[in-house]
C-alpha positions in Angstrom: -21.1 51.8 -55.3 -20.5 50.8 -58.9 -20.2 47.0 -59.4 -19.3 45.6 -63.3 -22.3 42.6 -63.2 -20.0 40.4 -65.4 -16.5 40.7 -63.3 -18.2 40.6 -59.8 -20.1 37.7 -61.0 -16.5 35.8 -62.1 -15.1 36.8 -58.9 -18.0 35.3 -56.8 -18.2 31.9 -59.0 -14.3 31.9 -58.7 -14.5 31.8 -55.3 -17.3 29.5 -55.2 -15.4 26.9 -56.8 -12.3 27.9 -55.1 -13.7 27.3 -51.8 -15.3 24.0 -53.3 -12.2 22.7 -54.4 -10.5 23.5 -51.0 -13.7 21.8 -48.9 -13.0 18.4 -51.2 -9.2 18.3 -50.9 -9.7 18.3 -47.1 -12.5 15.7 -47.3 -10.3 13.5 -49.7 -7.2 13.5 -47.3 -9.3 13.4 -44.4 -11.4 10.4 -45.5 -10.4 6.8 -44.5 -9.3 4.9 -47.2 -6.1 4.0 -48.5 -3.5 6.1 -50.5 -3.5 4.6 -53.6 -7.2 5.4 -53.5 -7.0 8.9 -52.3 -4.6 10.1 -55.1 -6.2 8.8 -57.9 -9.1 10.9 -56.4 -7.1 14.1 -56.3 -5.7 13.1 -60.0 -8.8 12.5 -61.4 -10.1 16.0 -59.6 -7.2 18.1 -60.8 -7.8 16.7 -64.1 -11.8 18.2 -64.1 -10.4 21.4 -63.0 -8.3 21.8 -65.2 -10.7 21.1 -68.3 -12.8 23.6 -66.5 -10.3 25.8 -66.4 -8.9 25.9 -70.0 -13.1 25.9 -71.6 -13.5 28.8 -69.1 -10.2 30.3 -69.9 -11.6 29.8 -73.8 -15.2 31.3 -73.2 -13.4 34.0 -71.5 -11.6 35.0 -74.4 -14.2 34.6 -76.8 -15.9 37.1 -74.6 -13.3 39.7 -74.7 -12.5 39.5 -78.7 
């Protein structure tokens, strides 16, 4: 079976960090603590993803050009 290195290596770190994101969100509204707390958690954790995101999203296109 033919496998392209690069795009099965995305797919696995995708879902790496997928899962990873998933595990924390249940951890953050799982833990005891107090609401307030909890969301500015999940705000300041949606705000790393997303600058992941976009400098991935950037490398990515660097790549393909």
């Amino acid at each position: 079976m033919f496998h392209d290195d690069d795009n099965y290596t995305g797919t696995v770190l995708i879902s790496f960090l997928m899962g990873g994101i998933i595990g924390a969100g249940v951890a953050l509204l799982l833990a005891p603590q107090s609401g307030r707390k909890t969301r500015k958690q999940i705000l300041e954790a949606a705000d790393d993803v997303r600058d992941y995101a976009s400098d991935y999203a950037k490398k990515l296109k660097e790549k393909i050009s």
